[in-house]
MISE-291937 format. One line per field, with one value per residue: x, y, z of N, C-alpha, C in turn. Coordinates in steps of 0.02 Angstrom, whole numbers, plus 32768, in hexadecimal, padded with zeros to 4 digits. Each point is the difference from the previous one (the first is absolute). Last residue first. Layout:
BEGIN
n.c1	[X; ...]
n.c2	[Y; ...]
n.c3	[Z; ...]
ca.c1	[X; ...]
ca.c2	[Y; ...]
ca.c3	[Z; ...]
c.c1	[X; ...]
c.c2	[Y; ...]
c.c3	[Z; ...]
//
This chain:
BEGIN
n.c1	[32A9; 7F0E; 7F5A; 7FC2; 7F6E; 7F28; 7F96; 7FA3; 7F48; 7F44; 7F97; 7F7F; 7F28; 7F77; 7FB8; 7F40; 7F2A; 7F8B; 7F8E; 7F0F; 7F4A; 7FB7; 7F71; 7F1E; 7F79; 7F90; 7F53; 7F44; 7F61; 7F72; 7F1C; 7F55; 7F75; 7F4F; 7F45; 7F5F; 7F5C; 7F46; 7F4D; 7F73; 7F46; 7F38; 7F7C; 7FD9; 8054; 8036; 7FE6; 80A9; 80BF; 80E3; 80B1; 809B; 80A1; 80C8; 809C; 8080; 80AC; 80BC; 807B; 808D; 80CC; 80B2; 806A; 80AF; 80F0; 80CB; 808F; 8074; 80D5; 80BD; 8068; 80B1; 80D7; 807A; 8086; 80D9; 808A; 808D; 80A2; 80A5; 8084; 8080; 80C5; 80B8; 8068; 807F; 8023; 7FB0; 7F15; 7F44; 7FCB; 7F8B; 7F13; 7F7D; 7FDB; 7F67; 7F2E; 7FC4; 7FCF; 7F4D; 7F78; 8041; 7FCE; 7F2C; 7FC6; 8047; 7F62; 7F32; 7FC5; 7F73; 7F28; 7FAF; 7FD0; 7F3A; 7F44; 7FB9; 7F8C; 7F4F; 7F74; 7F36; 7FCF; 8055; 7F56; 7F42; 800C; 7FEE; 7F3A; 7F9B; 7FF9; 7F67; 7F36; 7FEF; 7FEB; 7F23; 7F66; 7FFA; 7FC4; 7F1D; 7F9D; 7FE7; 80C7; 80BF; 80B9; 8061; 8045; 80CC; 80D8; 8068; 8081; 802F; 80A2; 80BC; 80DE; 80AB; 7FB2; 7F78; 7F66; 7F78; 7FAE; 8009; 7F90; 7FED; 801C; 8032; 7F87; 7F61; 7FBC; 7FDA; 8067; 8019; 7FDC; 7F44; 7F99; 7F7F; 7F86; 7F50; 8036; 8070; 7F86; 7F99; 8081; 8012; 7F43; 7FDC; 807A; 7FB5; 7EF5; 7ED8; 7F37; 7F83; 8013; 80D9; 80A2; 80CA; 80CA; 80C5; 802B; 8064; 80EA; 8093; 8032; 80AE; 80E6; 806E; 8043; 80C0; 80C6; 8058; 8075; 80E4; 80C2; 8030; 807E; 80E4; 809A; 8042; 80B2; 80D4; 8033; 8054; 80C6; 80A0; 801E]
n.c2	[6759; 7FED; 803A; 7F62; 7F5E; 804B; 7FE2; 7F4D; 7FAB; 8053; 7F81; 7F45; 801D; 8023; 7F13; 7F92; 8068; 7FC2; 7F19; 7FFC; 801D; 7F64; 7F50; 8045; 7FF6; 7F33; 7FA6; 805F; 7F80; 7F6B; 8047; 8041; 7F47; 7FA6; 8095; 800C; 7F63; 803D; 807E; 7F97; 7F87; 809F; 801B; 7F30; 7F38; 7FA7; 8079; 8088; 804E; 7F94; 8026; 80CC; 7FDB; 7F98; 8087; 8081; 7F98; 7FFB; 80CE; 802C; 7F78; 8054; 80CC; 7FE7; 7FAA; 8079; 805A; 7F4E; 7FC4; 809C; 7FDA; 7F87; 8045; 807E; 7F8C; 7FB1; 80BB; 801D; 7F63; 8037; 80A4; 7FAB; 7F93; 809A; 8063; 7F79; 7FB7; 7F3B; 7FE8; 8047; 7F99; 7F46; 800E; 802D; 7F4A; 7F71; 8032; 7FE4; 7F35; 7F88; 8081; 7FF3; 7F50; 7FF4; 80AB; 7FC0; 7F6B; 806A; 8086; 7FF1; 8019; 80F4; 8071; 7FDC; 805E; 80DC; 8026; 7F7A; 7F41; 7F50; 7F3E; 7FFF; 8084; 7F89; 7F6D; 8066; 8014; 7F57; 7FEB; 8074; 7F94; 7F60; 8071; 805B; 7F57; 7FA7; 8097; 8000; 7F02; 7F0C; 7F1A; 7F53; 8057; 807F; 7F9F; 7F7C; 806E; 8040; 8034; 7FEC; 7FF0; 8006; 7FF0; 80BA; 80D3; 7FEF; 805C; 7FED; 7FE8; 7FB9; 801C; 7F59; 7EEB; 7F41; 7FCD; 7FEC; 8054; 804A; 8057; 804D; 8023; 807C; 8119; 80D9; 8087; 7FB5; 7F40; 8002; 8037; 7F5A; 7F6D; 8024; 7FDB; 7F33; 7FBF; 805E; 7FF2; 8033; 803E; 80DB; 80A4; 801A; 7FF2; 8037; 7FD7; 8039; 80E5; 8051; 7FCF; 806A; 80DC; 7FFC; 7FF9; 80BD; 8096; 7FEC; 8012; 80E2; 804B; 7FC0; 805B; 80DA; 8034; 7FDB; 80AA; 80D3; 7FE4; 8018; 80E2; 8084; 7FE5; 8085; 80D9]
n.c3	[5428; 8048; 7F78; 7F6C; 8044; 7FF0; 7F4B; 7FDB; 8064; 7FB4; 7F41; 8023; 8026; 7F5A; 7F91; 8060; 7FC4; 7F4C; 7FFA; 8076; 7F5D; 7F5E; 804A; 802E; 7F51; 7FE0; 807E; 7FDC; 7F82; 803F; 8045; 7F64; 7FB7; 8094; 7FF8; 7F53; 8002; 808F; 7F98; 7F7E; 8054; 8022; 7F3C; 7F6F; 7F35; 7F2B; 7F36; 7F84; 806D; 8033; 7F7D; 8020; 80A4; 7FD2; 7F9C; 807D; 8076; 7F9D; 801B; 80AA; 8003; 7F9C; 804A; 80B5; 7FC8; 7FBA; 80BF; 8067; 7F9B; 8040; 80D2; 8002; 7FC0; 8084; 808A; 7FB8; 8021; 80CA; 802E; 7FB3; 8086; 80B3; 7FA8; 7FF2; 80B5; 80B6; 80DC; 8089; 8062; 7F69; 7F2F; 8005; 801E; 7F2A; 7F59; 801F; 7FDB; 7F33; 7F9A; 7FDD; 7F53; 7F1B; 7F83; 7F97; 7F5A; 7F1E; 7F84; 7FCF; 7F44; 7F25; 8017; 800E; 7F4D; 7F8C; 805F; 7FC2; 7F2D; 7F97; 7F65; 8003; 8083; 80C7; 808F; 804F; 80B5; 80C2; 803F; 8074; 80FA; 8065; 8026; 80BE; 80E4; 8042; 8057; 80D3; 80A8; 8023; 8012; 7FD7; 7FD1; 7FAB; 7FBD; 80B6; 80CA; 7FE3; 7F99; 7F0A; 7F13; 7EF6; 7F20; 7F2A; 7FD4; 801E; 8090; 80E0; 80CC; 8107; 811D; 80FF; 80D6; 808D; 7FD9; 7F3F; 7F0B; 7F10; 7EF6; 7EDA; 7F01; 7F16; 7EF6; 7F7E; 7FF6; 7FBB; 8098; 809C; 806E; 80D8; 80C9; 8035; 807D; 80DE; 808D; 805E; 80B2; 80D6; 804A; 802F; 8040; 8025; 80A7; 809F; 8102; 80F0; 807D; 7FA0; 8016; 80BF; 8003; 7F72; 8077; 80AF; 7FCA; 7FAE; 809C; 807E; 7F87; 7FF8; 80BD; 8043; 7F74; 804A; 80B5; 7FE8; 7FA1; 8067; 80A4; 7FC6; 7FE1; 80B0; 8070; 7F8A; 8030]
ca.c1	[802D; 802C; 7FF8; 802D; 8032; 8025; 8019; 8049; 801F; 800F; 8013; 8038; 8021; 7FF9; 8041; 803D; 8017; 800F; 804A; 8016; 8012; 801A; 8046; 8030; 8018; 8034; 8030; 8025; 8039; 8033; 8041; 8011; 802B; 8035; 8028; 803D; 802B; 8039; 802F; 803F; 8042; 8025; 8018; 7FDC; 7FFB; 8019; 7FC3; 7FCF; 7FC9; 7FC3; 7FD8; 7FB4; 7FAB; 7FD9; 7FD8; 7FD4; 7FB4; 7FF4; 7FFA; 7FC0; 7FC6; 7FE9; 7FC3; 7FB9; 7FBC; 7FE8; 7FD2; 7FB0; 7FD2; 7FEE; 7FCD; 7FBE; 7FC0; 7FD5; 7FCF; 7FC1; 7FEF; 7FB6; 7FCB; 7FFE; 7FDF; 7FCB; 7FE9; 7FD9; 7FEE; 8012; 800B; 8056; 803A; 8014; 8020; 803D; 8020; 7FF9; 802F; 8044; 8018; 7FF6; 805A; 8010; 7FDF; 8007; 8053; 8018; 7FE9; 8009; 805C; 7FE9; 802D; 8041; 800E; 7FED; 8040; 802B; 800A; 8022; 804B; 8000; 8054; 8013; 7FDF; 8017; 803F; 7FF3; 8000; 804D; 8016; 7FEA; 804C; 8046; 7FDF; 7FEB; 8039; 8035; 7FE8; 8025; 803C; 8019; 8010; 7FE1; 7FD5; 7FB7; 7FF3; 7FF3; 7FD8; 7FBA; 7FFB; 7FD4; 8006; 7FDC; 7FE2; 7FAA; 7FE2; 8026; 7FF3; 804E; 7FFC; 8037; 7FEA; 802A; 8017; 7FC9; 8022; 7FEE; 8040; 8005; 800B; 7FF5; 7FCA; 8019; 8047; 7FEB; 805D; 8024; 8021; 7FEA; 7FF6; 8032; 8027; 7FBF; 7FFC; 8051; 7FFD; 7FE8; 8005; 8054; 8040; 803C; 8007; 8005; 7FAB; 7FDC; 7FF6; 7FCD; 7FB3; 8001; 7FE9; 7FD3; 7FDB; 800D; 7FD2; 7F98; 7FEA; 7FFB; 7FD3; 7FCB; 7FF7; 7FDE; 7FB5; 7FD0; 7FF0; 7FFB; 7FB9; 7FEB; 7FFB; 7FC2; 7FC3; 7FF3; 7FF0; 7FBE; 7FD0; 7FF3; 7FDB]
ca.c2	[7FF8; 7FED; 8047; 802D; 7FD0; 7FF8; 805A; 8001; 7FC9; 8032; 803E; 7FEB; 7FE0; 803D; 8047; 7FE6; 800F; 8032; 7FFB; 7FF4; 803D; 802F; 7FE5; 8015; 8068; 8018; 7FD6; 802A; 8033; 7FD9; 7FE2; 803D; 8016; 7FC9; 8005; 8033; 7FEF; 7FC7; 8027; 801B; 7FD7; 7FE6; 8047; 8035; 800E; 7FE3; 7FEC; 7FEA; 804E; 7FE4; 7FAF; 7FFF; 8037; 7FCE; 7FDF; 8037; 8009; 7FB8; 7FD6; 8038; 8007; 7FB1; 7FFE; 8008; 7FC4; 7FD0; 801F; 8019; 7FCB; 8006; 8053; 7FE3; 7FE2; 801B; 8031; 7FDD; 7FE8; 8029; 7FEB; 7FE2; 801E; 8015; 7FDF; 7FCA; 801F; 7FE7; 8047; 8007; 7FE0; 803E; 8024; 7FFC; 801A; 803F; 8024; 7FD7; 7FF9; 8054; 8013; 7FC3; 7FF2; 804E; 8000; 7FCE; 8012; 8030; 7FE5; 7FC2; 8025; 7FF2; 7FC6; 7FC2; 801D; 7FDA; 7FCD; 8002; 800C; 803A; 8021; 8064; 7FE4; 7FDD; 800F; 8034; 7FD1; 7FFD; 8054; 7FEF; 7FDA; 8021; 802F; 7FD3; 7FD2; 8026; 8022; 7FDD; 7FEB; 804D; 803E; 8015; 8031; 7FE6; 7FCD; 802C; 801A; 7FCC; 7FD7; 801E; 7FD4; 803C; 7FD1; 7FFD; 7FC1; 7FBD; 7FFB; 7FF2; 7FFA; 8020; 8016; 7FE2; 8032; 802B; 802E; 7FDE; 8017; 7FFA; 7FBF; 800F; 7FC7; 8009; 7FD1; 7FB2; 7FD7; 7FD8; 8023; 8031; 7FE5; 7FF5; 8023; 8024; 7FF4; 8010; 804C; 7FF9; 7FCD; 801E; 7FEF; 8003; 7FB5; 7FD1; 7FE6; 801B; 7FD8; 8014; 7FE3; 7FB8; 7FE4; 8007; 7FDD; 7FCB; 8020; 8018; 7FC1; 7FF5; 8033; 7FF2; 7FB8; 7FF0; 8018; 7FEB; 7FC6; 7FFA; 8008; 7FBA; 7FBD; 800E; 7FFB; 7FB5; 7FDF; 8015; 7FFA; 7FB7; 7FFE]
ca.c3	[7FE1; 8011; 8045; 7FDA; 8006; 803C; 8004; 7FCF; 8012; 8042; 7FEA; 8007; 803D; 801B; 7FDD; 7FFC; 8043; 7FD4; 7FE6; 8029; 8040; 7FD8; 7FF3; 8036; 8009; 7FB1; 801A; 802C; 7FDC; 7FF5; 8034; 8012; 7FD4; 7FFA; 804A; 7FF3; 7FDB; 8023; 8023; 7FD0; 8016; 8054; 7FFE; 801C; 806B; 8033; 8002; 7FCC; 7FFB; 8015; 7FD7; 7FD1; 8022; 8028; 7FD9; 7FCB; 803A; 7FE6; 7FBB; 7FFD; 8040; 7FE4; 7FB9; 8023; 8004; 7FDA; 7FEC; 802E; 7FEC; 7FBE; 8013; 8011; 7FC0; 7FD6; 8024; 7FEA; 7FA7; 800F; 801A; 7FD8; 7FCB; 802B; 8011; 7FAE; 7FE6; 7FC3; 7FEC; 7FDD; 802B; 8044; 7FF9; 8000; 804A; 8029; 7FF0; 801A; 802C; 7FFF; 7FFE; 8018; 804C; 8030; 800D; 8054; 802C; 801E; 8005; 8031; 8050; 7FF7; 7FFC; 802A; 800F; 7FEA; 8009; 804B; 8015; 8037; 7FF2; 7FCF; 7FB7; 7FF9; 7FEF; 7FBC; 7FBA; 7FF5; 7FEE; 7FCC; 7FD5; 7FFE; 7FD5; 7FCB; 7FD8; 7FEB; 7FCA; 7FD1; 7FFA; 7FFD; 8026; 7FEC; 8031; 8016; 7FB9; 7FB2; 8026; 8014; 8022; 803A; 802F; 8039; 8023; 7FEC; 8019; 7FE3; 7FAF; 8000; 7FDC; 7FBE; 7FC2; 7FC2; 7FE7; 8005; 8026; 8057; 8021; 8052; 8024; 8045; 802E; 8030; 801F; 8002; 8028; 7FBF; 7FD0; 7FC8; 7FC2; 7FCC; 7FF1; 8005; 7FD1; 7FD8; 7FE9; 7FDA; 7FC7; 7FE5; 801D; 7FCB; 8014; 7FC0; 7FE4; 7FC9; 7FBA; 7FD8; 8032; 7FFD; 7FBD; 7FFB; 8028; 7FE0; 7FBD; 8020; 801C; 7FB7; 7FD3; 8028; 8019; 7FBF; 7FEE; 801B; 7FF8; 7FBC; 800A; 8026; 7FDC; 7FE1; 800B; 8004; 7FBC; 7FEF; 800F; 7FF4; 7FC1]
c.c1	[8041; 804C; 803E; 8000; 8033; 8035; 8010; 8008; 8052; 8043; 802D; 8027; 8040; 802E; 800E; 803C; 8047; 8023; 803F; 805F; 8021; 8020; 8023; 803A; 8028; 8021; 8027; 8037; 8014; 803A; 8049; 8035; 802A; 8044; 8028; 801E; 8036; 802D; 8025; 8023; 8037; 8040; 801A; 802D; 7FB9; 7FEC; 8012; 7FC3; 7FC4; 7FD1; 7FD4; 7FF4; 7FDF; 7FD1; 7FC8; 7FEC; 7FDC; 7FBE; 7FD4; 7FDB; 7FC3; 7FC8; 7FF3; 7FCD; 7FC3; 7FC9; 7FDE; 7FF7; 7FA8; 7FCC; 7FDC; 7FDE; 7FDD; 7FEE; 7FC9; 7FE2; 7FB0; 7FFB; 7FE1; 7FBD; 7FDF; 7FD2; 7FB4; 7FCB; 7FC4; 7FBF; 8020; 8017; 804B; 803D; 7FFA; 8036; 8060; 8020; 8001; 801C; 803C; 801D; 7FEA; 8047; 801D; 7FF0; 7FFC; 803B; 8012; 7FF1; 8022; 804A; 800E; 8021; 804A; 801C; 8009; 804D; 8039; 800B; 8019; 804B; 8002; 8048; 800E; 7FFE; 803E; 8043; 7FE9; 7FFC; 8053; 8020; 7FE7; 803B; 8054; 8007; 800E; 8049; 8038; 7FEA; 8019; 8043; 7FFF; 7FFC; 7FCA; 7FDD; 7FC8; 7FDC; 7FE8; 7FBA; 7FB7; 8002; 7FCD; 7FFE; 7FD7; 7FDB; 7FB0; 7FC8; 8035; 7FEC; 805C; 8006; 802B; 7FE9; 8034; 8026; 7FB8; 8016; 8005; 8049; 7FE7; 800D; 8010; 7FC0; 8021; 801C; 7FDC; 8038; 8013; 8033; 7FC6; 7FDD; 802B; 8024; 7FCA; 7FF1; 8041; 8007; 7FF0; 800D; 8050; 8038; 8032; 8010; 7FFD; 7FB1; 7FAF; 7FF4; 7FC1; 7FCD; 7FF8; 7FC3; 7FC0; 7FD1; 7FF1; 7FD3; 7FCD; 7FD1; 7FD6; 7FCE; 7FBC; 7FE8; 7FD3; 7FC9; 7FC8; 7FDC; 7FCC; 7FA9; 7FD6; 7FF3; 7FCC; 7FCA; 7FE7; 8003; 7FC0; 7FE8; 7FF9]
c.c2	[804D; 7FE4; 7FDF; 803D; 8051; 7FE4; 7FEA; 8058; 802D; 7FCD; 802D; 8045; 8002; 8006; 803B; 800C; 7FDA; 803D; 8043; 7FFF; 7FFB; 8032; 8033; 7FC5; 7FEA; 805B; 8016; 7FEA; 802D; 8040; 7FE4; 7FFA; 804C; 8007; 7FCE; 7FF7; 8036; 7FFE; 7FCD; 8038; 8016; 7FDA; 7FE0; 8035; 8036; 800F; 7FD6; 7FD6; 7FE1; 8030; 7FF7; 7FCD; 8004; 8014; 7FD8; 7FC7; 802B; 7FFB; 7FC6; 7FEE; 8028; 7FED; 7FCD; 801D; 8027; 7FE2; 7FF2; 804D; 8006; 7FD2; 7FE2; 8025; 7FD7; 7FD9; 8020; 8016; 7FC4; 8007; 8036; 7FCB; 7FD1; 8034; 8015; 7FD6; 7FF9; 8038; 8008; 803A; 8000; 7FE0; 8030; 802F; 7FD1; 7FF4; 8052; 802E; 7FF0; 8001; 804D; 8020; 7FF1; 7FF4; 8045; 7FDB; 7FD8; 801C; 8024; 8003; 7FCB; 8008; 7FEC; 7FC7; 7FDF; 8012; 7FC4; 7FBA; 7FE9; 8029; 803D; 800B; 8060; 7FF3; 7FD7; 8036; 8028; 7FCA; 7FF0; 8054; 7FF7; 7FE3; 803A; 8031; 7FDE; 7FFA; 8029; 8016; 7FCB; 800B; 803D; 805A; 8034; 802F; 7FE5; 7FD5; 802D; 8036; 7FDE; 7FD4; 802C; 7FDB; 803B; 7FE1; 8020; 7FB0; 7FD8; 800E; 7FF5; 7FD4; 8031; 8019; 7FE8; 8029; 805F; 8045; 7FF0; 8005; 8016; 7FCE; 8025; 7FD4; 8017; 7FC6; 7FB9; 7FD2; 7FD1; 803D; 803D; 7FEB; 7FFD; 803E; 8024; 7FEE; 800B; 8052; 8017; 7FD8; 8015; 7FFD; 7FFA; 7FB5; 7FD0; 7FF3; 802C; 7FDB; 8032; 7FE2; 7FC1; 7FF3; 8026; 7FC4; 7FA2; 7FF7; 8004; 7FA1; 7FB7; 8014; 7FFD; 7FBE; 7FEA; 8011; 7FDD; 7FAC; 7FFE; 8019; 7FBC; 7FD4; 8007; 7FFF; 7FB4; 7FC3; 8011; 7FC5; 7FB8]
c.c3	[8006; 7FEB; 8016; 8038; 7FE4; 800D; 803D; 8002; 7FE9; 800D; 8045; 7FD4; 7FFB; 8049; 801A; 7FF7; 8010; 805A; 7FDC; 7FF3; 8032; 8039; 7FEB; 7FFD; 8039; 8016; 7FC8; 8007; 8029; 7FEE; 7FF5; 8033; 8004; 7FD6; 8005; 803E; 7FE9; 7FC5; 8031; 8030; 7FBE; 7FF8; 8052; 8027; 7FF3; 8044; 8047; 802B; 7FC8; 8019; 8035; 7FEF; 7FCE; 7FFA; 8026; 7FE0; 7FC6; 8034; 8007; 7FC5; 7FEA; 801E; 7FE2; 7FCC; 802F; 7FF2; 7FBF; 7FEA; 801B; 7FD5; 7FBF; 8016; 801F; 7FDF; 7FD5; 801A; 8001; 7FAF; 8001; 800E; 7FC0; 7FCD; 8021; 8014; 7FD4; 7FE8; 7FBC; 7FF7; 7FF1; 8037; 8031; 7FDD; 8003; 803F; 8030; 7FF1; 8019; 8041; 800B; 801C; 803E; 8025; 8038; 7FF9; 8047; 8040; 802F; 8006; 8031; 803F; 7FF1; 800B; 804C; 8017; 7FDC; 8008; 802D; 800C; 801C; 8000; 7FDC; 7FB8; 7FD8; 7FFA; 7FE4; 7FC6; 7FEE; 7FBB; 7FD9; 7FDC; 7FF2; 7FB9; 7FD3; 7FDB; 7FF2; 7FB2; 7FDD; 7FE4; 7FD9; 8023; 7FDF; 8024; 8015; 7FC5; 7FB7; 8009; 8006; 8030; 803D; 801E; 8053; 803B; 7FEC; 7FEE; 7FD5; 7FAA; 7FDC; 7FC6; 7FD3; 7FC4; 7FD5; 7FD8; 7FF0; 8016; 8047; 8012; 805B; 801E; 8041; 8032; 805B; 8003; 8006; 8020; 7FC9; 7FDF; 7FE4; 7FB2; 7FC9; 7FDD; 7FDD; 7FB9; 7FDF; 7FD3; 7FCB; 7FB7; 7FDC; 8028; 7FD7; 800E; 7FD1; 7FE5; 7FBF; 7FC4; 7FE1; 802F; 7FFA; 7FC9; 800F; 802E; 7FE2; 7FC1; 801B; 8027; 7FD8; 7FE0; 8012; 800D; 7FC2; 8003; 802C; 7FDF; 7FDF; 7FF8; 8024; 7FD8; 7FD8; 8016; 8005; 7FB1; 7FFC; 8036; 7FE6]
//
């Protein structure tokens, strides 16, 4: 059983990858009628919600894009901020969703944000604390890494109505006139892709446990 699980996690994880990198490159070699660039449509965005303190910057690196609400700040890689794509639209339009959440005082999101701290201490000590307690057979310990374990279930389950969220806003700002009915349906596929990658983190970490859970009836079988 638990080999099934490591496998369904790899497959898992590689499908969505291959999903979520076809979908994000195919778009991206689709350029928009409009000629409108990630830049320009982020801000566009932001100022027909009333947002007039969060700046748009360039970023290095692919698929980097994220919105830092400490700093107020929408960081877009090169290809999003200058790109006139399908995809860089989309994107562009997604992290901008995550600054209106932000400017409204979005719940989820704000619950969210407090979790960050927290969250990548758990992160960082979930693992350790699990197989050094299978090796010491230190109980506590091994119960204490599938705890952080959870709160990073708890955090990605959190953040996939965030996510989700914030693409609903992308799609109706640009139902206002932006793309045409072809490149608003690409632009859901870009956004439909991303947010799988969010389900199958959720699913994958939620198999995990499920893992190390058999892990520990069995260790106590034997006992």
């Amino acid at each position: 059983m638990q080999l099934l699980i490591i496998f369904a996690c790899i497959f898992i994880s590689a499908g969505v990858q291959a999903l979520m990198n076809n979908t994000y490159s195919k778009y991206l070699r689709q350029y928009s009628l409009s000629g409108i660039s990630g830049f320009e449509i982020a801000s566009r965005f932001l100022r027909e919600n009333g947002i007039y303190d969060v700046k748009v910057i360039p970023t290095y690196g692919n698929l980097t894009d994220h919105y830092d609400p400490l700093t107020k700040t929408i960081s877009l890689s090169n290809n999003i901020y200058d790109g006139t794509s399908i995809a860089s639209i989309a994107v562009a339009c997604h992290e901008v969703g995550h600054a209106i959440q932000h400017h409204n005082g979005y719940v989820l999101l704000l619950i969210r944000n407090k979790m960050v701290p927290v969250v990548k201490v758990a992160n960082s000590i979930s693992w350790i604390c699990i197989f050094v307690g299978i090796i010491l057979g230190i109980l506590e310990l091994f119960l204490f890494g599938i705890i952080a374990f959870g709160i990073v279930a708890l955090f990605q389950l959190i953040t996939l109505p965030v996510e989700i969220n914030a693409s609903k806003r992308a799609l109706q700002f640009l139902n206002n006139g932006y793309l045409n009915e072809d490149e608003r349906s690409g632009a859901k596929q870009v956004l439909a892709a991303a947010a799988l990658t969010y389900v199958a983190a959720l699913f994958i970490s939620l198999l995990q446990i499920a893992r190390f859970v058999l892990l520990l009836l069995g260790g106590r079988r034997r006992q």
